[in-house]
Backbone bond lengths (Angstrom), bond angles and torsions (degrees), N, CA, C in turn:
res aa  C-N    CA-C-N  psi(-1)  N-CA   C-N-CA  omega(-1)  CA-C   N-CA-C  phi
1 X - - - 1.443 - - 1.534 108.67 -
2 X 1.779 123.73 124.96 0.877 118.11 162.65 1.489 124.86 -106.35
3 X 1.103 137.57 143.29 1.136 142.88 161.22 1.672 122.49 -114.97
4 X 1.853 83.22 123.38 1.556 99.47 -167.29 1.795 115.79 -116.90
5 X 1.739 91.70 131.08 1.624 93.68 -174.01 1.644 99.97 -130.88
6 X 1.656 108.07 151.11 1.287 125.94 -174.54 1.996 120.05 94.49
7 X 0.855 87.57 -139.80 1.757 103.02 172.28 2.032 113.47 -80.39
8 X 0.814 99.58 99.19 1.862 97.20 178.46 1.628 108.53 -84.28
9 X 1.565 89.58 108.54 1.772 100.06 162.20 1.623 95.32 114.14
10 X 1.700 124.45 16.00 1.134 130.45 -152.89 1.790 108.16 -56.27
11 X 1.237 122.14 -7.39 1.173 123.69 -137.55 1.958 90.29 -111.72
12 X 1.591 90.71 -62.36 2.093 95.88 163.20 1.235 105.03 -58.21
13 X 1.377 126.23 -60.69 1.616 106.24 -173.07 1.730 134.49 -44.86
14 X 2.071 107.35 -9.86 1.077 86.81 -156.86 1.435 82.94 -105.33
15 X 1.261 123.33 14.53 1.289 114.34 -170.07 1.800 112.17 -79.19
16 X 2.168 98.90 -17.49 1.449 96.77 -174.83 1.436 125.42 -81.58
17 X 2.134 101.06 1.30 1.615 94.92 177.68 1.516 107.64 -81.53
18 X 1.510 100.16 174.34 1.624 119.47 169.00 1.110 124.68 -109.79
19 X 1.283 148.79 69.22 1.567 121.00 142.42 1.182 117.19 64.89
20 X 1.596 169.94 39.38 1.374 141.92 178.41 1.412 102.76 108.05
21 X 2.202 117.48 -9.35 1.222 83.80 163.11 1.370 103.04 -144.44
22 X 1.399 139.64 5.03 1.215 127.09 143.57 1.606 121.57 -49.95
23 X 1.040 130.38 124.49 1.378 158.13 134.40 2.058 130.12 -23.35
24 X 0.920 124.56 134.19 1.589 116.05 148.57 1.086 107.75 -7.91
25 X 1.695 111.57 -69.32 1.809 103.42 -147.75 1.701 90.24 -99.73
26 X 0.775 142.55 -33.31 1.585 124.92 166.03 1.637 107.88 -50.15
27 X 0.966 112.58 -29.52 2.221 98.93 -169.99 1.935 83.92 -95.28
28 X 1.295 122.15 -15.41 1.752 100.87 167.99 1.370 111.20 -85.08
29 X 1.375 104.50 -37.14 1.632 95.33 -177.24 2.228 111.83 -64.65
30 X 1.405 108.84 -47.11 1.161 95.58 -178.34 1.736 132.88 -63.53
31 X 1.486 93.47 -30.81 1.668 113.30 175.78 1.230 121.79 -111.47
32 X 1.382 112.00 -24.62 1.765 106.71 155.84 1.644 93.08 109.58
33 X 1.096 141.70 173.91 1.655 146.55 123.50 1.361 111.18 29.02
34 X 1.045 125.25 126.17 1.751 119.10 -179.09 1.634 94.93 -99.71
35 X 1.748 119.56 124.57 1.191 134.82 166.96 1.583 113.50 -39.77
36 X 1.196 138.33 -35.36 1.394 106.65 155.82 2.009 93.20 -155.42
37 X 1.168 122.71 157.91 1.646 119.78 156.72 1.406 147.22 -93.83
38 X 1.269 120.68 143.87 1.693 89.76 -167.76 1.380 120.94 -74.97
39 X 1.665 117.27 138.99 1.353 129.22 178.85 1.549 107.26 -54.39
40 X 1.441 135.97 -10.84 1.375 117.03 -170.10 1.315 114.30 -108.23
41 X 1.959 97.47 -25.90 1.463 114.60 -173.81 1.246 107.90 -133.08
42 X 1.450 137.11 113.91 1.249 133.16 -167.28 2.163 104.25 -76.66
43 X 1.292 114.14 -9.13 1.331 123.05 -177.04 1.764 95.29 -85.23
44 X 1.343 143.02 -8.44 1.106 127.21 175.40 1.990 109.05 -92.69
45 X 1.164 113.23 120.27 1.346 112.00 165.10 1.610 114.85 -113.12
46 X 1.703 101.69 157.56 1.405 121.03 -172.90 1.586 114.24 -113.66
47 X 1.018 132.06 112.17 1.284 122.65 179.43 2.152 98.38 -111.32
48 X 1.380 99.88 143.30 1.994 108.07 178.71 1.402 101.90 -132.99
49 X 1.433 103.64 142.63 1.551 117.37 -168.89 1.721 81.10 -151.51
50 X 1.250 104.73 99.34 1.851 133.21 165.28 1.380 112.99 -95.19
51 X 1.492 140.01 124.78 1.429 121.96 157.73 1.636 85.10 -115.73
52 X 1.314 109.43 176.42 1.201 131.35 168.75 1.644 126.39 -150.82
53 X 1.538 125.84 139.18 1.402 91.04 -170.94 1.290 91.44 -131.51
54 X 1.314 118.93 -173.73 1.620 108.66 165.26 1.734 134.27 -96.58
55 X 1.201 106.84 153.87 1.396 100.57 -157.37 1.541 101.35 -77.24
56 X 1.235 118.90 -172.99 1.787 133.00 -176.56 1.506 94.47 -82.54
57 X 1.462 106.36 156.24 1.480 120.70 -177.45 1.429 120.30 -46.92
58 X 1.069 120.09 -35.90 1.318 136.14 -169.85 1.191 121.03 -90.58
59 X 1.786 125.63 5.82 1.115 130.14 133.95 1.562 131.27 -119.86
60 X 1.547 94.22 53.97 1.539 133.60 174.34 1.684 98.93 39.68
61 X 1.367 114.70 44.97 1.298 119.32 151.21 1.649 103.14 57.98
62 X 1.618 115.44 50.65 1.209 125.24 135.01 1.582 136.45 -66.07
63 X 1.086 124.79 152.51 1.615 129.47 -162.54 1.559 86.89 -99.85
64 X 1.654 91.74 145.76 1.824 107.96 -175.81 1.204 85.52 -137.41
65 X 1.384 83.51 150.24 1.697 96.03 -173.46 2.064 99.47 -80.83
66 X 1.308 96.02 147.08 1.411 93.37 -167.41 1.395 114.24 -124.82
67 X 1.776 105.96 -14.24 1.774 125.37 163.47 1.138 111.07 -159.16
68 X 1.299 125.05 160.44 1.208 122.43 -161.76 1.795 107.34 -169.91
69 X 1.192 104.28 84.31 1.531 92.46 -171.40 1.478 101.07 -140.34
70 X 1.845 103.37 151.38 1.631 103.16 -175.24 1.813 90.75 -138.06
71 X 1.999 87.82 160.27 1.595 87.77 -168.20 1.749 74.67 -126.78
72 X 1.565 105.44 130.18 1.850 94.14 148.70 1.459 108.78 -123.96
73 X 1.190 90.04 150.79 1.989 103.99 -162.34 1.886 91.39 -109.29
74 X 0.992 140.24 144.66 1.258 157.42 -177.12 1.552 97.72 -135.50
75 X 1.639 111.91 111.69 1.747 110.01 -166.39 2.181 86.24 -116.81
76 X 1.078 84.29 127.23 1.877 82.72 165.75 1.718 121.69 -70.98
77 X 1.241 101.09 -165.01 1.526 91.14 -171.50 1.891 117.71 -84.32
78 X 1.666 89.02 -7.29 2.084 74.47 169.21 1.233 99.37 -88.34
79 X 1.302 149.18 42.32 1.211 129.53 -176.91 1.451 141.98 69.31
């Protein structure tokens, strides 16, 4: 059993931005909603890609983390 939290596939998806020319609405359209923003700078975004699976019987079927990856995008002021 896996259980999946954040952005799914976070890792291919980020391969479709550009550098200097994806946009705001290109990094929402490809990844959707940014998982949280920064409180100091509204130009910093967070994207989280969590899986989790379950562990073997013999540690009474606790969840292990099984991926765990974060993207932050820092966009300047043209967007």
């Amino acid at each position: 059993m896996v259980k999946h939290h954040g952005v799914p596939f976070l890792e291919k998806k980020q391969t479709m931005l550009i550098i200097d020319k994806s946009n705001k609405n290109d990094i929402e359209q490809i990844l959707g909603y940014p998982s949280t923003k920064s409180k100091f700078d509204n130009d910093i975004w967070i994207y989280i890609e969590r899986k989790q699976t379950q562990s073997k019987i013999k540690n009474l079927g606790k969840m292990k983390i099984f991926k765990n990856d974060v993207l932050v995008l820092e966009i300047d002021n043209y967007g």
